[in-house]
N, C-alpha and C positions, 0 to 999 in steps of 0.2 A: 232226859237226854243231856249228855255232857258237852257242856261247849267247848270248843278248841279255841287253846289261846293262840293270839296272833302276832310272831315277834315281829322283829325287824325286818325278818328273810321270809315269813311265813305268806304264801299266794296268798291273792284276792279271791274272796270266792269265786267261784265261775260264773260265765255271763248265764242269764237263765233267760226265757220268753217277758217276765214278769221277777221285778227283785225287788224286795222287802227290805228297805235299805233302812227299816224301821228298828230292825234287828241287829243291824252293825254296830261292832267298837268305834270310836272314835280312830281309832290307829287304823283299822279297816277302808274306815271312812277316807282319810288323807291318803292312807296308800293307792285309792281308787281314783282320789282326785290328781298325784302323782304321775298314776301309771295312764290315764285319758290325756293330760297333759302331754307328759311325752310321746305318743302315740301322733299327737296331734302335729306336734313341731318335726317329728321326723315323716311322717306319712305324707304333710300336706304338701301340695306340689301347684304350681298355677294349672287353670283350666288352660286347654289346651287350644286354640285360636279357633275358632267358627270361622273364619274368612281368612282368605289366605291375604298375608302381611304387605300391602305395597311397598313396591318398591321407593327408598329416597326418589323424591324429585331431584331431575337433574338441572342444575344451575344452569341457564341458554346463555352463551360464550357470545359475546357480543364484539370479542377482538376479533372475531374470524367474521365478521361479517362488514360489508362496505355500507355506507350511508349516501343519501342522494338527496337534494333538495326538491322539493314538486311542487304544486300548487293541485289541489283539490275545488273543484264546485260541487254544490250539493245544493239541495233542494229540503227543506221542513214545514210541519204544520206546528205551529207553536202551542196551541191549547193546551197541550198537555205536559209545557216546560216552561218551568223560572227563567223565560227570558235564552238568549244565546249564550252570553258569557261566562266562564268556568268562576265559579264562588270559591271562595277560600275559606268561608262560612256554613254551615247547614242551611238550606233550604227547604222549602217544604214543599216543591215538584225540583227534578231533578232538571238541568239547563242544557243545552243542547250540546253546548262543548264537553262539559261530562258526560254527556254521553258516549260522544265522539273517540276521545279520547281514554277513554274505558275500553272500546272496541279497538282501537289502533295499541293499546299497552297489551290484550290478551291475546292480540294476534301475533305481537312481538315485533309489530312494526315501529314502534318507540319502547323505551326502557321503562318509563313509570306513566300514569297518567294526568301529566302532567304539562305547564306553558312552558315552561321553566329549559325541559330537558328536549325541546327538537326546535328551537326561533320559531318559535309557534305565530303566526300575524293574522287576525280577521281582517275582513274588506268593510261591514257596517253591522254596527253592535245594534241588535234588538231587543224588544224588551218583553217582559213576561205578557203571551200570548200573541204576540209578532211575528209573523211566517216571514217565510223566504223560500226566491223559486229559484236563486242562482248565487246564493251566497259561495264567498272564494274564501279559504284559509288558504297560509302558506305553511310548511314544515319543514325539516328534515326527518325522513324517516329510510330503513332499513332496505337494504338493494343486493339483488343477485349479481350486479353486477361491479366490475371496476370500474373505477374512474374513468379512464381512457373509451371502455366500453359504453358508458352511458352516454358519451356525447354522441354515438353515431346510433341513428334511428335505424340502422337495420339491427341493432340488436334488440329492438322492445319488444320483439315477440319473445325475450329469453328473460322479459323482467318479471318481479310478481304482478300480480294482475290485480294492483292494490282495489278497485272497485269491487270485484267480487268478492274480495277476502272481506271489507267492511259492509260492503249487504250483505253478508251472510250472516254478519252478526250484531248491526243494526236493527231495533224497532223499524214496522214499517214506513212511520210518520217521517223516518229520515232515510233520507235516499242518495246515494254518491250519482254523480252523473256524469260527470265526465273528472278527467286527471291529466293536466300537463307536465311534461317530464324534464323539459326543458324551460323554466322562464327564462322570463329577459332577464341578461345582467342587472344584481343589485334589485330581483324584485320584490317587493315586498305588497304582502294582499292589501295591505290599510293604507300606504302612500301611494304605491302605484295605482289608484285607482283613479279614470279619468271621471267618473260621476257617477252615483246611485240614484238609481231609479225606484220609486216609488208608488204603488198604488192602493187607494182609501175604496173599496166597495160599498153602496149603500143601494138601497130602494128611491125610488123619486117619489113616492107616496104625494105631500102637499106643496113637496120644492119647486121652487120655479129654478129650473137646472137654465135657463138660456141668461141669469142674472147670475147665477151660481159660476156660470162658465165665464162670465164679464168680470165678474169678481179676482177668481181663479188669475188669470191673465194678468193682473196687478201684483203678484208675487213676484214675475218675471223680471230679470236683472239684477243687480247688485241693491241690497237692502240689509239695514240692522231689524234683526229679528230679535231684537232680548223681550219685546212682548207675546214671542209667539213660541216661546219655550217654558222649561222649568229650573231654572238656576239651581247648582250647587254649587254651592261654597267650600266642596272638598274640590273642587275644580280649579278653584281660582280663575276662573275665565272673564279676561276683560275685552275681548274682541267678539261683538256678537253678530257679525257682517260676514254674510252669505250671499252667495249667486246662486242665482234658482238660474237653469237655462231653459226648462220648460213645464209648464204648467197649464193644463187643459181640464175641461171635464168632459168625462167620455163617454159612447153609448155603448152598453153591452150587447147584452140583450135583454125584450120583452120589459119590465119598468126596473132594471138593474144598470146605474153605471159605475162607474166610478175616477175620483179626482186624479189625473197621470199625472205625476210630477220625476221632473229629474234636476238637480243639484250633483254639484262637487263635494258638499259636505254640509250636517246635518247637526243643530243642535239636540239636546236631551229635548223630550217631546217635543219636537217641534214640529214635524207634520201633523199631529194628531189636534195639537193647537190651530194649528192653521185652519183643518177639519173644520173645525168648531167653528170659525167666524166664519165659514164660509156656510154652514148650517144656517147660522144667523142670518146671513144676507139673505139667502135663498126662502129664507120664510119671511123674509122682510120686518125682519124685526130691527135690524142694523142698515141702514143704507151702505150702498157698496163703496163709499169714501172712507168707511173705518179700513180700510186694507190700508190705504195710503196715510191715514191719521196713527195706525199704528207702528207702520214702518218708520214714522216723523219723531224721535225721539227726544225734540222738542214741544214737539204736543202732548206728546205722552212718555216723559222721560220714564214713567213708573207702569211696569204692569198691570191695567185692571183685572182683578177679579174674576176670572169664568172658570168654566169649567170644561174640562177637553174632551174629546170624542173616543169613546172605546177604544180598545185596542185589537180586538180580534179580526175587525176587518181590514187590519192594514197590511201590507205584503210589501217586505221587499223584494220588489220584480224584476233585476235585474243589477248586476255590477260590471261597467265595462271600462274595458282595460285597451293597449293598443294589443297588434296581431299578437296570438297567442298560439303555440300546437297545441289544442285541446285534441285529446281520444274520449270519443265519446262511445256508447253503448251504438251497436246496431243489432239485427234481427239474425243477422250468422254470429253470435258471440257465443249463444249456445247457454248454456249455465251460465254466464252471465248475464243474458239479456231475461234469462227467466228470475234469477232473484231480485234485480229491479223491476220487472213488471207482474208475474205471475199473482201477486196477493191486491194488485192495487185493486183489481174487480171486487174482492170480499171489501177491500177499504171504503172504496164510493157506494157500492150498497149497501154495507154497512150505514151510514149515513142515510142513503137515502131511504129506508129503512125508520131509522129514527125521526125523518123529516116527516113521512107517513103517519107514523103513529103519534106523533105531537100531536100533527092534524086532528085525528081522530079523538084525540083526547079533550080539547080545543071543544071539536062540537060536542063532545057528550058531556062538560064542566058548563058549557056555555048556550047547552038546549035552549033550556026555559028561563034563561037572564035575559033580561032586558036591556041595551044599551043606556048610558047615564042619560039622561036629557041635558043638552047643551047649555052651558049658562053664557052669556051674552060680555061678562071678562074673563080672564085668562086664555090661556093656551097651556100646548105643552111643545120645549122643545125638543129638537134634534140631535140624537148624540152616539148615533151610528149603533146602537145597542139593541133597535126595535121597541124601547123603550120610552125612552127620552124624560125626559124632567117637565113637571108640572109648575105651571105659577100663575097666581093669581093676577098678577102685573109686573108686565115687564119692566126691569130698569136698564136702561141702555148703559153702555159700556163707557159713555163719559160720563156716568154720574155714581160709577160705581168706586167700591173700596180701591185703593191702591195696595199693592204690594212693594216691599223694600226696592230700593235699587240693587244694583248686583255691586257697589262697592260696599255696600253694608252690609249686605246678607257675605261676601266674603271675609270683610273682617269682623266679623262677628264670628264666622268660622276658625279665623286665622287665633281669636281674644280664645277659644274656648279649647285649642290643641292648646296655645299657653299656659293653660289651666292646671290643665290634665297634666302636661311636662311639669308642670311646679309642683303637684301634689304629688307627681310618683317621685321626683326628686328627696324633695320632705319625708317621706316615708322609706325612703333607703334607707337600710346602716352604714353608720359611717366604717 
């Protein structure tokens, strides 16, 4: 069989089921590799969309819209947040205010989520694991109406109905509760507040609550509490004098009470400290003169040593302000009284729930254990956790370690930003 030679212009063999490319010239070859190439470059075309293409987002125009100053109350379970305060840092639970404001940025009721961009103001900062039943921020956020329009209360049935829009897209654990649309001139959540109320829940288990309550009573009035906090030195705080105006222990129910306190203003731990020496009195480990020996910052210009009471049973219960128009939720709101109450029933039996099955866990881990047998020293104390801490012997609180004063632990703070300034200085180009 004669082969055909293959010029320049001469086809490609034909495509076949099965090709013997074992057969081909070299010029055969290229001209195949050629001719699939260009096949390729001019045939190929993009696939064609599976989903139809959304449309651009449209940029929300915030010059056509008015702005209004409010004041919100809300209510949290802290458990499941880094505290109240917006971090400017990662966290590793998210904090109440980022939440917050994550849900008032997607609703469009502020521009970013952010302090920065609405005069953002809290009434009392809490801390990781710290509820609240009536926490205030202040804002400025996003209004149906005009200026002129917002002062006159017959037009609030024509504003948004900022509560529902944030339950709706709130976690349960936070809840808006009421919204005033009007504060007082000049008001702001964190100055204008006339005093935070506070309350410590515990078990009475081995306390003697009627020395605990005699104790309590001794916070009462005007006192330096720099022993009944936690100093920082990013603070610089040199006034550590508070008015407590009330301070009680209270009966709940069945062996639950807890410590009511109200003040004007509140250092870093400082009710949870307080907690603690009042743990101590009450198990009589501290006679009840340490309240007033600590207050004496003569007797005890330096903090001793202890350690402070949990934090998940403490609640801030209250922030009060003078007359306010709060709008609060009622039972004709309609969709909005169902997104604030509708889930709370899965919330508490959830819980309760978990309370049960603890229990049950509890007997069937602790069938066939035997309780310790008592030994005749130690104890353990109190520290609101169900817990508490064990010790072989106690050391009472005037024989214990000291901690700095607060002018030292400040410039000590003050010596180590110098530092830092001098070492980035040094390390710039000139």
């Amino acid at each position: 069989m004669v082969k055909r030679s293959l010029s320049s212009t001469s086809p490609v063999p034909p495509a076949m089921a099965s090709i013997d490319y074992s057969s081909w010239t070299k010029e055969q070859l290229i001209a195949k590799i050629n001719q699939l190439e260009s096949s390729t470059t001019t045939t190929t075309e993009p696939a064609p969309p599976t989903k139809k293409q959304k449309q651009k987002k449209r940029e929300f125009d915030w010059s056509k819209h008015n702005q209004r100053f409010i004041a919100l109350r809300f209510a949290y379970l802290g458990w499941n947040y880094n505290g109240l305060a917006y971090q400017y840092e990662p966290t590793a639970l998210p904090t109440v205010e980022e939440t917050l404001l994550e849900a008032l940025s997607k609703s469009k009721l502020i521009k970013e989520p952010s302090l920065e961009c609405c005069k953002f103001s809290r009434c009392g900062r809490t801390d990781k694991g710290v509820s609240a039943m009536n926490q205030v921020i202040s804002l400025n956020v996003r209004s149906n109406l005009s200026p002129e329009q917002q002062q006159d209360a017959n037009n609030d049935k024509d504003e948004l109905n900022y509560m529902r829009i944030l339950n709706s897209l709130l976690p349960m654990d936070i809840r808006v509760t009421a919204v005033c649309l009007r504060p007082p001139e000049k008001f702001d959540a964190r100055f204008s507040c006339k005093y935070r109320h506070y309350r410590y829940i515990f078990q009475k288990r081995d306390l003697d609550i009627e020395i605990m309550d005699q104790a309590a009573r001794l916070y009462e009035g005007v006192h330096d509490f720099r022993n009944f906090c936690k100093i920082d030195g990013s603070k610089q705080i040199t006034n550590y004098v508070r008015d407590i105006h009330h301070s009680r222990i209270i009966h709940l129910k069945d062996d639950y009470y807890c410590f009511d306190l109200k003040g004007s203003a509140f250092l870093w731990h400082q009710v949870r400290c307080m907690v603690a020496i009042l743990f101590l009195v009450a198990q009589k480990l501290e006679s009840i003169s340490i309240i007033e020996d600590l207050t004496n910052v003569e007797k005890f210009p330096r903090k001793p040593v202890y350690e402070m009471a949990n934090e998940v049973p403490l609640v801030l219960y209250d922030c009060e302000y003078e007359e306010m128009e709060w709008i609060k939720y009622n039972k004709d709101a309609g969709r909005s009284f169902s997104l604030l109450f509708n889930k709370f029933p899965n919330l508490t039996y959830d819980t309760q729930i978990k309370s049960e099955m603890t229990k049950i866990m509890e007997h069937f881990v602790l069938e066939d254990v035997k309780p310790p047998i008592a030994t005749l020293e130690g104890g353990r104390m109190h520290l609101g956790d169900g817990l508490g801490r064990n010790y072989t012997q106690y050391v009472p609180l005037s024989e214990r370690h000291l901690n700095d004063t607060f002018e030292v632990i400040n410039e000590r703070h003050k010596e180590k930003k110098r530092r830092a300034k001098s070492a980035t200085t040094e390390q710039s180009p000139e």
